[in-house]
C-alpha positions in Angstrom: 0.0 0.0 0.0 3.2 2.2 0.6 4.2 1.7 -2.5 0.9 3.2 -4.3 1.2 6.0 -2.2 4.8 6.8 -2.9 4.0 5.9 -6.6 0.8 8.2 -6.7 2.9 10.7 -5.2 5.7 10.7 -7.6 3.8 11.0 -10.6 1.8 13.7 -9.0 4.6 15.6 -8.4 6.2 15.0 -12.1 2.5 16.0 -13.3 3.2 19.3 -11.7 6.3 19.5 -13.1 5.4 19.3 -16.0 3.0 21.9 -16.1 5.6 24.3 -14.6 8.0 23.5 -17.3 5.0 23.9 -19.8 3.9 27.5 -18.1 8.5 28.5 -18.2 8.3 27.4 -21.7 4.9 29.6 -22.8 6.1 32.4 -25.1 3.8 35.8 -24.8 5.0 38.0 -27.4 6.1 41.6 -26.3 6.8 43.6 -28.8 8.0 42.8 -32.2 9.8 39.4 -31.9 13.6 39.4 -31.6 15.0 36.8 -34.4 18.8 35.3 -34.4 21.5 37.6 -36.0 22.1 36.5 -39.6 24.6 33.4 -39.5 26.0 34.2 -43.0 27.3 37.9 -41.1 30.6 36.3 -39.9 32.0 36.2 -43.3 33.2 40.2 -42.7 35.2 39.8 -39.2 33.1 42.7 -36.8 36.3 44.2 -35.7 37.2 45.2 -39.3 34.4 46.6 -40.3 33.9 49.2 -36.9 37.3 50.1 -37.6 36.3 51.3 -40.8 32.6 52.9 -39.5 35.1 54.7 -37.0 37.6 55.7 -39.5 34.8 57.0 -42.1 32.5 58.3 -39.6 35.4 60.7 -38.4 36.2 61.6 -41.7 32.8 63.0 -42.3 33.0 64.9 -39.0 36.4 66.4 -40.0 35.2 67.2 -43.7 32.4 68.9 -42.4 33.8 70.8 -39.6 36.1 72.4 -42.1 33.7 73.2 -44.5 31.2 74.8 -41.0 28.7 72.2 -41.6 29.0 70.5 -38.4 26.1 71.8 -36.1 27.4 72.9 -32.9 26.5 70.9 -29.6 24.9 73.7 -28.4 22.8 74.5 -31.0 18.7 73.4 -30.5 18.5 70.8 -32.9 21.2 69.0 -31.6 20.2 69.3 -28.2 16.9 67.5 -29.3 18.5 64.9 -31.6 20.8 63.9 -28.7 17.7 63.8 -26.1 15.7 61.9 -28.1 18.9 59.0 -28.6 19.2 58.8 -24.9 15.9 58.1 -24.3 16.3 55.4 -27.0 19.8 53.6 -26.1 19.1 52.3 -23.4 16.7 49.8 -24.9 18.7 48.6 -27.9 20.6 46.0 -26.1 17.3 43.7 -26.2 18.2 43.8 -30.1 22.2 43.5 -29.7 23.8 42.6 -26.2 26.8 44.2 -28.1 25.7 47.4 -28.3 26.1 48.0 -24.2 29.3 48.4 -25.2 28.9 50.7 -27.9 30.5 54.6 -28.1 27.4 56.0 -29.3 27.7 59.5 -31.0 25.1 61.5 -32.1 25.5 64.4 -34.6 23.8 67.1 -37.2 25.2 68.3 -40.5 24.5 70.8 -41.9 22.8 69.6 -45.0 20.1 69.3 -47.4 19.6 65.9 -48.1 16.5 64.1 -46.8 18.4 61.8 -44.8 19.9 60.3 -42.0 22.2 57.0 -41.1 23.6 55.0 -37.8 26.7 53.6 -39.0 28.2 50.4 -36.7 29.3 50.9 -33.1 26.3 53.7 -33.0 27.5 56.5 -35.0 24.5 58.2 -35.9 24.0 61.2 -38.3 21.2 63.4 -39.3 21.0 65.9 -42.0 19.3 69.3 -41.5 17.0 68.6 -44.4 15.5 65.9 -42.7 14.4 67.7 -39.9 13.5 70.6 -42.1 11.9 69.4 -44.9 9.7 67.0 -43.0 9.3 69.0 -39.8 9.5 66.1 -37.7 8.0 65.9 -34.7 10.0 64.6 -31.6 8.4 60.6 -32.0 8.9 61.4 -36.3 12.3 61.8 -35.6 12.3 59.0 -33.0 10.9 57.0 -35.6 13.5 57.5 -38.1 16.4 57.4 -35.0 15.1 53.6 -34.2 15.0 52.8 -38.1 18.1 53.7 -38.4 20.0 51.8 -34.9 18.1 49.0 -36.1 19.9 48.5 -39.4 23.5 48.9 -36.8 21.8 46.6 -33.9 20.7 44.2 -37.2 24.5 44.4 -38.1 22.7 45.1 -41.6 25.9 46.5 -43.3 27.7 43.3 -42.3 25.5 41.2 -43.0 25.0 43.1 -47.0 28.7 43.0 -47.4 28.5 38.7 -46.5 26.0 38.4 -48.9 26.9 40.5 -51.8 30.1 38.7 -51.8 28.8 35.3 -52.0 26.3 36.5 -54.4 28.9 37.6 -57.1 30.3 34.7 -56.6 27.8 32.3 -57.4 26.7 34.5 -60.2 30.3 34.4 -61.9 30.0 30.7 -61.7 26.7 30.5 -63.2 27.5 32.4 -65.7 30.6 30.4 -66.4 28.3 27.1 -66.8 26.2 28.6 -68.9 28.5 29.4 -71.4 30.3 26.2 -70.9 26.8 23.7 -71.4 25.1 26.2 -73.9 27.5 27.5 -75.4 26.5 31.3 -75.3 28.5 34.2 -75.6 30.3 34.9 -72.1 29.4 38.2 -72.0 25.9 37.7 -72.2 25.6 35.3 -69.3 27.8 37.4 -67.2 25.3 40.3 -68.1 22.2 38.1 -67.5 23.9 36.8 -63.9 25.0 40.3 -62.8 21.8 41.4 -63.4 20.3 38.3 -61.4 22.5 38.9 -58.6 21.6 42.6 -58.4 18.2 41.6 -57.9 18.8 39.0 -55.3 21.2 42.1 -53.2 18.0 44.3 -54.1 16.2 42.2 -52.5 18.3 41.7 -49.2 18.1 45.5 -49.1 14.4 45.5 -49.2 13.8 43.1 -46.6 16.4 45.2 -44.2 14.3 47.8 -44.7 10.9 46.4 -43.1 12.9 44.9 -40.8 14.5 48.1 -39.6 11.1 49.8 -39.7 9.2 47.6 -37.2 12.2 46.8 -34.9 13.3 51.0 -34.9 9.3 51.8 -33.6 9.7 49.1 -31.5 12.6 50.6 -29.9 10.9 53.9 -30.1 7.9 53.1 -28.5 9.2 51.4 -25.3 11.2 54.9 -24.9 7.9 56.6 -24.9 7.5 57.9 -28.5 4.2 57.2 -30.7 4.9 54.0 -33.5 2.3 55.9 -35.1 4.4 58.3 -36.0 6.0 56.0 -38.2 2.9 56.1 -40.2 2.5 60.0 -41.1 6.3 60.0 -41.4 6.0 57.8 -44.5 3.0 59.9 -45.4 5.2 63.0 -44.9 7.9 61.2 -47.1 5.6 60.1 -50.2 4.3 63.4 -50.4 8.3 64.2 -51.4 9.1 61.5 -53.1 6.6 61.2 -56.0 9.3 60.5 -58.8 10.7 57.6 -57.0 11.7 54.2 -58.5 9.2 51.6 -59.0 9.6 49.0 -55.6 11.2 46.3 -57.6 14.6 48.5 -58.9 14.0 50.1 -55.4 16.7 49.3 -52.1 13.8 50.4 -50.1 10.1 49.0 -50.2 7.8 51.4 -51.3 6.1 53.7 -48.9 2.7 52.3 -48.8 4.3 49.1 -48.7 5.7 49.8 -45.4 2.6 51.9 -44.0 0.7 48.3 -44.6 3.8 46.9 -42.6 3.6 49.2 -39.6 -0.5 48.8 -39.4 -0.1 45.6 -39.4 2.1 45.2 -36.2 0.7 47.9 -34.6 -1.3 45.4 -32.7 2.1 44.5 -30.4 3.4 47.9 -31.0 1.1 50.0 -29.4 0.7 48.2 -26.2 4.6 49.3 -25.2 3.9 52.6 -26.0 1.2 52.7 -23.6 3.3 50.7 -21.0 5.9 53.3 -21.2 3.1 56.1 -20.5 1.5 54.1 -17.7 -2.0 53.5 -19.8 -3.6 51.4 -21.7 -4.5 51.1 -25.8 -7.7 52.3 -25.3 -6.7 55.6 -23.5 -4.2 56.6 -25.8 -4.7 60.0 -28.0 -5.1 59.9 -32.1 -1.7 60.5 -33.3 -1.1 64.1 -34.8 1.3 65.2 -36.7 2.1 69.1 -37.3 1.5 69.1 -41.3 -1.7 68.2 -43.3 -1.1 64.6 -45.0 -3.0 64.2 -47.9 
């Protein structure tokens, strides 16, 4: 009779066991889902290519110091730029344990172009005529701030660089084939494959993109900044980009491509930005930006 008892017992306890190991390994999403780092990435050693983000990035800040287009520290913009990164920083190691590690600069040149970058190591950029052009608003320019740590946290660049040179690679040899079985002019196949591995690095680009997009307003929101804003930015941005490339010869997914994107996901993307405001969904205000979207 003891031993039914201590039998009973036993697989009682491994029931419960076994539920508690079911409940530790229940996944609730928070947020957009973290994925695994690219595998094909260690092809470019990291160390190699920081040192040359650090060597180009200081070359820019030298060039344009001499030429007065490096916007003083004190000057408002900058202020704002650099208040809005360190509200976003400290959540980036969720994306990259490396990047605790990281000598993160933030700077504004004086510029027109319509753009901004975060090189690796967190070197970021902006260009006046970002800010100007677009009149972002503090979670716009959050927005485009997350977009582009995500590419750097992504390791985007090293990962491009892997795959464009394995990508040439295989299309030289394809190309070789070709000509070899078929018996086709070489420097028509070497056409046709260049043009075939283009699209392929196209379309690693492309995919960067959306993934930038939704991991950047991820990052954005838990700092307190509207993913919404994500939404009239790309707004803001077709209104100035009507003579863009079709999406298929485009780096970058068309805009109302990645407005579908960010709706979407806004369903795990909203809920942090109310966390970080101590609400809920349902309290939270319309989002409004400062220009008229058509």
């Amino acid at each position: 009779m003891n031993k039914l008892k201590h039998l009973a017992a036993a697989i009682a306890m491994l029931a419960t066991l076994g539920t508690a190991h079911a409940q530790k390994e229940q996944v609730v999403q928070d947020g957009i889902a973290v994925k695994p780092l690219s595998r094909v990435r260690v092809i470019v050693p990291e160390e190699q290519l920081n040192a040359q983000a650090a060597q180009q990035y200081q070359a820019m800040m030298s060039e344009a110091q001499q030429k007065g287009a490096l916007v003083p520290a004190t000057d408002p913009q900058v202020k704002r730029l650099r208040s809005v990164a360190q509200r976003i920083i400290p959540h980036t190691p969720r994306w990259n344990a490396s990047a605790k590690g990281w000598q993160w600069q933030v700077n504004l040149f004086d510029q027109p172009q319509v753009n901004a970058f975060c090189m690796p190591g967190g070197r970021i950029g902006f260009y006046t005529g970002i800010i100007n052009q677009l009149k972002l608003t503090d979670d716009e320019m959050a927005a485009i701030m997350g977009h582009e740590i995500a590419h750097a946290l992504r390791e985007h660049g090293r990962e491009r660089a892997a795959k464009s040179g394995i990508t040439s690679v295989v299309a030289r040899g394809a190309g070789a084939i070709g000509a070899a079985i078929f018996g086709i002019d070489p420097s028509i196949t070497n056409t046709v494959t260049g043009m075939i591995g283009q699209g392929v690095v196209l379309k690693f680009s492309r995919d960067e993109e959306r993934e930038a997009d939704l991991v950047g307003l991820d990052i954005a929101a838990r700092a307190g900044y509207d993913p919404r804003a994500g939404i009239a930015l790309w707004r803001k941005m077709a209104m100035l980009n009507k003579g863009a490339p079709p999406e298929f010869l485009s780096t970058h997914p068309g805009g109302e491509t990645r407005i579908r994107d960010m709706e979407e996901h806004m369903n795990v993307l909203l809920p942090l930005y109310a966390r970080s405001k101590g609400t809920t969904v349902k309290q939270l205000p319309p989002y409004r930006t400062n220009v008229a979207l058509r």
